[in-house]
N, C-alpha and C positions, 0 to 999 in steps of 0.2 A: 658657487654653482649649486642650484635648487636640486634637489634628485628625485623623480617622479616614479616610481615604479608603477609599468603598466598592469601587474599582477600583485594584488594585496599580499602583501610579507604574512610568513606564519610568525604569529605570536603566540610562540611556545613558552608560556607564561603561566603560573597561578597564580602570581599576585604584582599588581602595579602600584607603586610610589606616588607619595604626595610629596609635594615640600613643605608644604605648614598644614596648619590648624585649618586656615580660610581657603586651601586648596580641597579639604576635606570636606568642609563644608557647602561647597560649589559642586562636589559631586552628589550630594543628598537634593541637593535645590536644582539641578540643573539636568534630571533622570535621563539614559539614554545619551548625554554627551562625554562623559567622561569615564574610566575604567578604575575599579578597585581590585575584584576578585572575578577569578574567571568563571567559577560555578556562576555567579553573579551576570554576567556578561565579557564577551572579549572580541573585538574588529571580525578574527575569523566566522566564529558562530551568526554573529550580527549579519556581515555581508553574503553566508548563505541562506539566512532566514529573511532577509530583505529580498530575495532572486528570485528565491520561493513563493514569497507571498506575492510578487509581481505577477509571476506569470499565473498565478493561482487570482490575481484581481480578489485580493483580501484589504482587510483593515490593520494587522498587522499577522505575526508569525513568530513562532520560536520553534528552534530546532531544537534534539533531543538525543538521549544516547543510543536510541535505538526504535523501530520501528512499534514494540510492543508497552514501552515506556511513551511512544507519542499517544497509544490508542487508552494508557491509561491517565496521563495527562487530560484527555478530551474525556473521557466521562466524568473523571473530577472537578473540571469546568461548572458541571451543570448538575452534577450527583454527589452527594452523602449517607450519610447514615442513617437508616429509615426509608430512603427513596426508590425507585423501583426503575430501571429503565428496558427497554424492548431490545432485543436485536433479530437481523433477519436470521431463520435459520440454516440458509447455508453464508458462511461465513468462513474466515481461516481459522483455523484450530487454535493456534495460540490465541485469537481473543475469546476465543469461546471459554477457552480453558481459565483465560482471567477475568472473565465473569465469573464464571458458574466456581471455579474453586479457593481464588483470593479476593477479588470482589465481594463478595458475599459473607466472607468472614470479616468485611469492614463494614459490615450490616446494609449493603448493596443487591436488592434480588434482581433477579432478573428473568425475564419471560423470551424464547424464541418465537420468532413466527414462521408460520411455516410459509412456503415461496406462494401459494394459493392464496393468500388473507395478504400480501404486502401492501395492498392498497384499499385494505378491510381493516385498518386498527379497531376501531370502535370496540370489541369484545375484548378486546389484550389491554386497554389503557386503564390503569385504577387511576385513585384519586395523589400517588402519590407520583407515579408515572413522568419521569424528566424527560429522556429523549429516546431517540431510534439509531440505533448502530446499524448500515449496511454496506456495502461495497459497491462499487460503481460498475463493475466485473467481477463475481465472484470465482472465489480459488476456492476449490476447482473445477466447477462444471462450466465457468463461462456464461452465468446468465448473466443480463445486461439488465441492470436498475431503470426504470423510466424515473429518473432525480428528482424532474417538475413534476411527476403525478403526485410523488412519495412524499415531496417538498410541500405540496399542496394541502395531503392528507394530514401530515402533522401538523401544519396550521391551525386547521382545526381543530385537533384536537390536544392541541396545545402543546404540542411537544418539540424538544429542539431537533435538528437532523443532525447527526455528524457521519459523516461518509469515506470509508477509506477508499480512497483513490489511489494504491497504488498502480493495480493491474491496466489502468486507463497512463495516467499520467497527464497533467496540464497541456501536453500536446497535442491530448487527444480531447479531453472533456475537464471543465473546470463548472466543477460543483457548486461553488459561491454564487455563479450566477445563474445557476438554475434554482436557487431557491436552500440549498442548503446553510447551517450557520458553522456547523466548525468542518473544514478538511483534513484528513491527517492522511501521510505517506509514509512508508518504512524508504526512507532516504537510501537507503542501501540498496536496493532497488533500481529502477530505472533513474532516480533525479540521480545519483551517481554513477549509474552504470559501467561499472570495471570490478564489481566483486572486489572492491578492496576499501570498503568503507562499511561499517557499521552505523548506522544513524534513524533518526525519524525527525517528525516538521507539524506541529499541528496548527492549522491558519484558521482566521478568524474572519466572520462578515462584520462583528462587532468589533472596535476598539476594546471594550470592557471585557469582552470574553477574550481577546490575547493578551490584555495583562493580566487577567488571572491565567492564563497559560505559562505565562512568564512566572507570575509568583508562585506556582505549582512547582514549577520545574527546578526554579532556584532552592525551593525549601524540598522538596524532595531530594536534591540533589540528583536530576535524571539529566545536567549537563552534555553536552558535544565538548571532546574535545578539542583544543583549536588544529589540528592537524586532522583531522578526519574532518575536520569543517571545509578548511581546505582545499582537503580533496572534492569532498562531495560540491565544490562551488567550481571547482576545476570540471569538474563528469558534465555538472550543469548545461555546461555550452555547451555541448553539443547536443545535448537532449535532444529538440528537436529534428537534425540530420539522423541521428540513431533511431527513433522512431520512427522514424521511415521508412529504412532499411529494415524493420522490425517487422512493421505490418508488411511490406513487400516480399518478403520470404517466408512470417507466417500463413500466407493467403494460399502463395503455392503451394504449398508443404501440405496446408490443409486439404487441400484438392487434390494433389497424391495419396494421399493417406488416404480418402473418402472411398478411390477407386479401388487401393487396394484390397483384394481378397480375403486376406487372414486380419484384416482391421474391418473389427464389429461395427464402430462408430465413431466420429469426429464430431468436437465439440469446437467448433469457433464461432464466435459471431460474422464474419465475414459470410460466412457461407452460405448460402439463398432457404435453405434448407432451416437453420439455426431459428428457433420461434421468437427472437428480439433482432433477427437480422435488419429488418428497415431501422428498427430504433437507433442501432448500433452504429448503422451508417452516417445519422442524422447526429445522435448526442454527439459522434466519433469525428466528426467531420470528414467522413469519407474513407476512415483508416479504423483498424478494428486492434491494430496492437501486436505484440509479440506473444501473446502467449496461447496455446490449445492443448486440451487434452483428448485422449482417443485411447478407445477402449481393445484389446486384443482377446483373447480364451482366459476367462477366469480361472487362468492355473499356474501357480508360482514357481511354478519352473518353465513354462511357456517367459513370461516375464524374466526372469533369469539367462534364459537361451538369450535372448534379444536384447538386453543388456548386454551380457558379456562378448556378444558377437562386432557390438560396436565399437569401431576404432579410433573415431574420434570424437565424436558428443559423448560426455563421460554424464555420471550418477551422480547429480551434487544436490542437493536437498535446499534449493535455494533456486533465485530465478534472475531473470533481466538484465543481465551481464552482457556486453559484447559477443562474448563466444557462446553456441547454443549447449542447453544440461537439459539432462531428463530429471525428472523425480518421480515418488512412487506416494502419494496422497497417504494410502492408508496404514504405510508402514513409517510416514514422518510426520507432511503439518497436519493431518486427521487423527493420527494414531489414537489421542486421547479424548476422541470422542467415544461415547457408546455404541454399540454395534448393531444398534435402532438407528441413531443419527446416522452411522456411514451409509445405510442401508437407505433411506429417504434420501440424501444426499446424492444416492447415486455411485459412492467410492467403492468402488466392489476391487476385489483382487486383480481384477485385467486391466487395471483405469492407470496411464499412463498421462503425467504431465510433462508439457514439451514445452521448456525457455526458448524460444528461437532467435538465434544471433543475427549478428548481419555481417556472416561470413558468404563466400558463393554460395547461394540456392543450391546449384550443381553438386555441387560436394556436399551437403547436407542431404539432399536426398538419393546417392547413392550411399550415405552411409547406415541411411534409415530401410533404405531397400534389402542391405545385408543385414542389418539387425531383423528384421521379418523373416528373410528365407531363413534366418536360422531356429523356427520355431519347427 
């Protein structure tokens, strides 16, 4: 009797058997079908980097051990030593902070642009100039990239796009076909969605640029291991239903919060209000996502009272999980910016970011409505 398993087996492995010489050699000649070492390749990482690059409509994909390991995967794609690449300047802190403070010490400079000029390179592009780092949604103010304008601009002027798409997700907007060439996600994030995996994914419009993604990651050693592969191919499926649920409760939430009193401002794209709200609709397909932030009394004990008054959305420095977390931008993923950058950015001491679950609506916002009255 054959045995099928409808769910790929974990292969909790580092290293797989040959029987001879000419088995060994069928693995060199035959790439992509057979397994040696699992930094190398292994079933589990393969069949979430294959899921990935599907619904992402890439040319291929490799996962990664972590979301900050994908985005330095994708500038090593297309950057070296001597070369110079763009990012936009609002952007999430860890990759700022690995440009500007370990990038750089591998002779990688780098220029920010500010949100005004993103569709003005001409003055920021030298002559050694590789690509443009931006995000599809940026964390944390929620502006919304137009991808084909940006896609366009670099064309011209010669540069590659690579875009992180977590805050979107393939549910919502898939980058490759608007004109970008590498995508990258922090898999730990919504493509897993349960806060129990750690991972990244950087996909390709080119074949050639995801096997150098792959020979980056193999010789770096920045591997998935096969259980958190796993997992994060388990979260997968249901991607699409949880994004649903995501935008459906962020949209309300957004619109309670908008009215309320002791809340300065709301940052979603959903909101008619929002200056890429048509964009958001249109790149978004109608859904604008789980995430927003909204601003209260820049006083850190105002923030304080309202945290600790909540009793079930806890403070967790991290985002897109099933159940909803707050974070605090300027005291985690911004922290190590300069306090020019938080300051153009927008992250001031009242700026609260909101993961919103797809727990009842109802119970999310009376739990947000006591966290307010207790300021």
């Amino acid at each position: 009797m054959s045995i099928s398993p409808k769910v790929t087996p974990i292969y909790q492995t580092s290293v797989f058997t040959f029987e001879d010489l000419n088995a060994l050699e069928t693995y060199f000649q035959e790439p992509g079908k057979h397994y040696m070492y699992t930094r190398y390749g292994n079933p589990n990482s393969e069949e979430l980097a294959q899921e990935i690059n599907q619904l992402e409509h890439g040319q291929g994909a490799v996962v990664t051990s972590s979301g900050m390991s994908a985005i330095l995967t994708a500038v090593l794609v297309y950057a070296k030593a001597g070369d110079h690449v763009l990012c936009a300047e609002e952007i999430y802190g860890g990759s700022s902070s690995l440009l500007s403070n370990e990038l750089s010490r591998l002779g990688i400079s780098v220029t920010y642009v500010p949100t005004a000029d993103s569709y003005s390179l001409e003055s920021y592009v030298q002559e050694n100039t590789k690509l443009m780092l931006a995000e599809t949604i940026s964390n944390p103010m929620m502006m919304v990239m137009d991808l084909s304008r940006l896609a366009q601009v670099c064309l011209k002027n010669g540069l590659k796009l690579v875009v992180d798409n977590t805050f979107a997700s393939p549910a919502l907007t898939q980058p490759l076909q608007l004109g970008a060439d590498l995508v990258i996600h922090s898999v730990t994030k919504y493509l897993s969605g349960h806060s129990d995996v750690t991972a990244g994914v950087v996909i390709a419009k080119a074949e050639a640029d995801a096997n150098r993604a792959a020979q980056i990651m193999r010789t770096w050693g920045l591997n998935l291991s096969p259980f958190e592969s796993w997992l994060g191919a388990r979260g997968l499926k249901t991607l699409k239903l949880r994004i649903r649920e995501h935008s459906r409760n962020a949209q309300t939430i957004a619109e309670f919060l908008q009215q309320h009193p002791k809340v300065q401002a709301v940052f979603y794209p959903g909101l008619p209000e929002h200056p890429q709200h048509a964009l958001a609709q249109t790149q978004g397909n109608g859904k604008c996502g789980g995430m927003l932030s909204f601003r209260i009394a820049d006083d850190a004990e105002a923030v304080n009272q309202f945290m600790q008054a909540l009793s079930h959305i806890p403070f967790a420095p991290s985002l897109a999980g099933v159940t909803t977390s707050i974070s605090y931008p300027l005291g985690t993923s911004h922290r190590g910016l300069t306090k020019e950058q938080q300051e153009n950015m927008g992250i001031t001491v009242g700026l609260i970011r909101l993961s919103v679950g797809i727990e009842e609506v109802e119970e999310l916002i009376a739990d947000l409505e006591k966290g307010l009255a207790a300021i």
